[in-house]
C-alpha positions in Angstrom: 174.8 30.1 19.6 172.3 28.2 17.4 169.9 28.0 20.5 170.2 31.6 21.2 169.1 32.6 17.8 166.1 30.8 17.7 165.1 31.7 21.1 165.1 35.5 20.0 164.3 34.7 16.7 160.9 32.4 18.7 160.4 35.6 21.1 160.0 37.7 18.5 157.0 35.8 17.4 155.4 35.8 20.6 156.0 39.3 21.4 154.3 40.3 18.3 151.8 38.3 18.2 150.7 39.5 22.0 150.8 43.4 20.6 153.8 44.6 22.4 155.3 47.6 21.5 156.9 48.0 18.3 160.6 49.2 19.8 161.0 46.3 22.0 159.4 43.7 19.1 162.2 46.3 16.6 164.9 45.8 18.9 164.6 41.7 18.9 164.4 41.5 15.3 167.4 43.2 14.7 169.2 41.6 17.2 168.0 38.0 15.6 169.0 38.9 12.6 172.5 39.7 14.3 172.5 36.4 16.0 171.3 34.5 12.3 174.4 36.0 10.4 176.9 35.4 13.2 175.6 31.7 13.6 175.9 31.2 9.8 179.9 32.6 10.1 180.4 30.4 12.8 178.9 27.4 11.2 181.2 27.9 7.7 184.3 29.0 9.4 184.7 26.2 11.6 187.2 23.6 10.8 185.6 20.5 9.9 187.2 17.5 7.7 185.5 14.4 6.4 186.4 11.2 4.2 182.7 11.1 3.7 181.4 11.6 -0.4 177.2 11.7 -1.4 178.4 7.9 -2.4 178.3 7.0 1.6 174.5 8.1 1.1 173.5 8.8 5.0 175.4 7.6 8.2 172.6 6.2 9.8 171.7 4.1 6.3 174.5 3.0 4.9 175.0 1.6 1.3 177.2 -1.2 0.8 179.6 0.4 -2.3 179.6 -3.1 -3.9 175.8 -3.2 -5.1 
């Protein structure tokens, strides 16, 4: 869904910047701006749990809690 979105949302930066009609150039914003709001539902509906805290710092860095 994510890669959808920025496709159209990319397209719509080419197509205007080659001067193609206004409907068509119109048409792809509104449906990016579709896509954007659906992606963002998606992203905070979905069920996702963690035992992670900002105290874990980064995955790929971790901190050991006893310094």
């Amino acid at each position: 869904m994510l890669g959808a979105t920025t496709l159209v949302l990319l397209a719509v930066t080419v197509l205007a910047a080659l001067g193609f009609s206004y409907g068509w150039v119109f048409l792809l914003i509104f449906l990016g701006q579709v896509l954007l709001i659906f992606s963002v539902y998606k992203v905070l509906r979905e069920y996702y749990t963690t035992d992670k805290t900002f105290d874990d710092f980064y995955e790929h860095y971790p901190i050991d809690r006893n310094d």
